[in-house]
N, CA, C and O atoms as a Tinker XYZ file with bonds, in Angstrom:
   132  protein
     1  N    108.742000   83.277000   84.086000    73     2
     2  CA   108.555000   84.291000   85.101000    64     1     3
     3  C    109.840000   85.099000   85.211000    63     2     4     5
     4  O    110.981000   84.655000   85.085000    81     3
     5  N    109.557000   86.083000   85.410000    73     3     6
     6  CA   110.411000   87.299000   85.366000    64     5     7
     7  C    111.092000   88.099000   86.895000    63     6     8     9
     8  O    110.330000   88.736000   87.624000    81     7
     9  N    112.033000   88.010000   87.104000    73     7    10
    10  CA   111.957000   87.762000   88.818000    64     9    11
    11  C    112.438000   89.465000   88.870000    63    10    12    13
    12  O    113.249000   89.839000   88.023000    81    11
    13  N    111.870000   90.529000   89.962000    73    11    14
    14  CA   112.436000   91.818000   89.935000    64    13    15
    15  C    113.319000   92.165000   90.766000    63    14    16    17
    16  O    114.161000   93.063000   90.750000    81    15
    17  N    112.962000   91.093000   91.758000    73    15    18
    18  CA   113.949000   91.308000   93.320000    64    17    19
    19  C    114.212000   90.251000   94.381000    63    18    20    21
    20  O    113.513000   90.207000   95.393000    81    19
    21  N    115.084000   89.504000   94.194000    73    19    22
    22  CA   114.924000   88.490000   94.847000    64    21    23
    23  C    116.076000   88.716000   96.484000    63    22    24    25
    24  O    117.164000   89.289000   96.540000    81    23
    25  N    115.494000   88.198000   97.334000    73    23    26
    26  CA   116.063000   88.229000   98.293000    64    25    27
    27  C    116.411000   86.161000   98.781000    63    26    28    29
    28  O    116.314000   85.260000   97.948000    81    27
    29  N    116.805000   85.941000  100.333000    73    27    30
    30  CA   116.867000   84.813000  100.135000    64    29    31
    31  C    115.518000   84.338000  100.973000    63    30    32    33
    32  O    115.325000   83.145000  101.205000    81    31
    33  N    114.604000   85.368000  101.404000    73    31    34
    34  CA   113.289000   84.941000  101.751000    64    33    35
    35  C    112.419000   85.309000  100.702000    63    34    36    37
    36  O    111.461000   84.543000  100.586000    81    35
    37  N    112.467000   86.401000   99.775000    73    35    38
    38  CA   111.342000   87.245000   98.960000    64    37    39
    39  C    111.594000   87.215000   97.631000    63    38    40    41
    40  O    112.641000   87.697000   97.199000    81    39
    41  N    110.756000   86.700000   96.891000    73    39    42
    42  CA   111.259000   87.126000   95.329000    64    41    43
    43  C    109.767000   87.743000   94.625000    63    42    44    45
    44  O    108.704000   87.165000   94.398000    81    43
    45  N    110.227000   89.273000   94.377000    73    43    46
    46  CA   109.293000   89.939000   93.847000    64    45    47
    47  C    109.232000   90.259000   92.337000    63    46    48    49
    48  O    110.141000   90.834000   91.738000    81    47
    49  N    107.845000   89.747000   91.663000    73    47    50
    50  CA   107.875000   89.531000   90.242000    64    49    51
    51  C    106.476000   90.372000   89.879000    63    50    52    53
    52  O    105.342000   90.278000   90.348000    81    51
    53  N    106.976000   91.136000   88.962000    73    51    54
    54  CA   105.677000   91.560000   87.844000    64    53    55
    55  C    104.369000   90.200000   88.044000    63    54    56    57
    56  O    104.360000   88.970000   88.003000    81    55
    57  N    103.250000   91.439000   88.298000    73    55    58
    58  CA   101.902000   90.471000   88.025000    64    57    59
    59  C    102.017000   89.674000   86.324000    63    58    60    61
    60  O    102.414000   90.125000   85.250000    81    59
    61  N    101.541000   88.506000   86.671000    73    59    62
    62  CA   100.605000   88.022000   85.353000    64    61    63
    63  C     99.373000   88.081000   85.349000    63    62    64    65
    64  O     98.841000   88.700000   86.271000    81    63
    65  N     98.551000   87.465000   84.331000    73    63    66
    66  CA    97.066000   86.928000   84.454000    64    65    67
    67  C     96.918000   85.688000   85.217000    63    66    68    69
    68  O     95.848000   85.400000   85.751000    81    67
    69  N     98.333000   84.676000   85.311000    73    67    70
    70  CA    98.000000   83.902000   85.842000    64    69    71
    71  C     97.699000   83.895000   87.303000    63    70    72    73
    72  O     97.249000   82.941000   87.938000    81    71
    73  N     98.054000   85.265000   87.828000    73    71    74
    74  CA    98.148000   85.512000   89.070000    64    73    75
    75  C     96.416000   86.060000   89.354000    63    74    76    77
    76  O     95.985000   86.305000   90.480000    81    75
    77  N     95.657000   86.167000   88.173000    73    75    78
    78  CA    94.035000   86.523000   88.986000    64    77    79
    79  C     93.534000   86.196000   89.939000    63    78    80    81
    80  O     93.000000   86.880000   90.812000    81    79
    81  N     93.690000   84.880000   89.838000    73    79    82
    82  CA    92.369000   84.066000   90.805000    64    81    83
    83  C     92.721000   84.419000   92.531000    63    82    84    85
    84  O     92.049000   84.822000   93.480000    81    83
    85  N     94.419000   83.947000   92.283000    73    83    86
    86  CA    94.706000   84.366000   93.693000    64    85    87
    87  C     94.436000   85.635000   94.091000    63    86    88    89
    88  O     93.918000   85.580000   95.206000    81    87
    89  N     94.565000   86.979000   93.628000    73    87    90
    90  CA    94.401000   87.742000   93.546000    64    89    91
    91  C     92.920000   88.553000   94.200000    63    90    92    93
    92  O     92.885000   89.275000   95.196000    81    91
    93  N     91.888000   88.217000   93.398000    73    91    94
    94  CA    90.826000   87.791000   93.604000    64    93    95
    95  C     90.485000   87.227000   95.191000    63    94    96    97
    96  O     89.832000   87.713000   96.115000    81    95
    97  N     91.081000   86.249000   95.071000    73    95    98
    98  CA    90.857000   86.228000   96.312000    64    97    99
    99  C     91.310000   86.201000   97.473000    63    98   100   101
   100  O     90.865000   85.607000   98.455000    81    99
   101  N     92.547000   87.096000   97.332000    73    99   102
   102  CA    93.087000   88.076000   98.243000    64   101   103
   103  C     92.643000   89.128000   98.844000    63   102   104   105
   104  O     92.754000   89.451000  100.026000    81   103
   105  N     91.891000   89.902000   97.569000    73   103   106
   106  CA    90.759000   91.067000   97.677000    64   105   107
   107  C     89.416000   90.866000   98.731000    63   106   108   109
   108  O     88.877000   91.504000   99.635000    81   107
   109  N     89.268000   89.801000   98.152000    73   107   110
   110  CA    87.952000   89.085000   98.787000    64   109   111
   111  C     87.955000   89.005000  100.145000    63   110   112   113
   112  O     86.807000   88.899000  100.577000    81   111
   113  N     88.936000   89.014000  101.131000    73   111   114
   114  CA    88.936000   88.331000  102.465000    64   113   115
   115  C     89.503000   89.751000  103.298000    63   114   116   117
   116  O     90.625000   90.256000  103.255000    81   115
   117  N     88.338000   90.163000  104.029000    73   115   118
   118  CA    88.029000   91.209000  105.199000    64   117   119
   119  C     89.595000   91.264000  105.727000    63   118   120   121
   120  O     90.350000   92.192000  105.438000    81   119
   121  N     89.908000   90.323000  106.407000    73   119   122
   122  CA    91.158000   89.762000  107.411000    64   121   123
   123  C     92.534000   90.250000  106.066000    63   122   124   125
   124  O     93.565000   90.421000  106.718000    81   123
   125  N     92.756000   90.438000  104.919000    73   123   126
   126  CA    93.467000   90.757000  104.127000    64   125   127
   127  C     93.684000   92.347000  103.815000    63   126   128   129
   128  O     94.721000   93.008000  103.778000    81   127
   129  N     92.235000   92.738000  103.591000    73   127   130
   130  CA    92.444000   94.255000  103.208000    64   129   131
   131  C     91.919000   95.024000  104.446000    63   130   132
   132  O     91.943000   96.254000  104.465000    81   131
């Protein structure tokens, strides 16, 4: 994993594929989007 921005609460990284599912169902949930 490839880290773009890390803070000492946040570390922001380029999507993978491995990141679908969550993803998915992030999309999925009313209370999210």
């Amino acid at each position: 994993m490839t880290t773009y921005l890390e803070t000492d609460r946040v570390a922001l990284r380029f999507f993978t594929a491995d990141d679908a599912d969550l993803l998915i169902e992030l999309d999925s949930d009313p209370a999210v989007m």
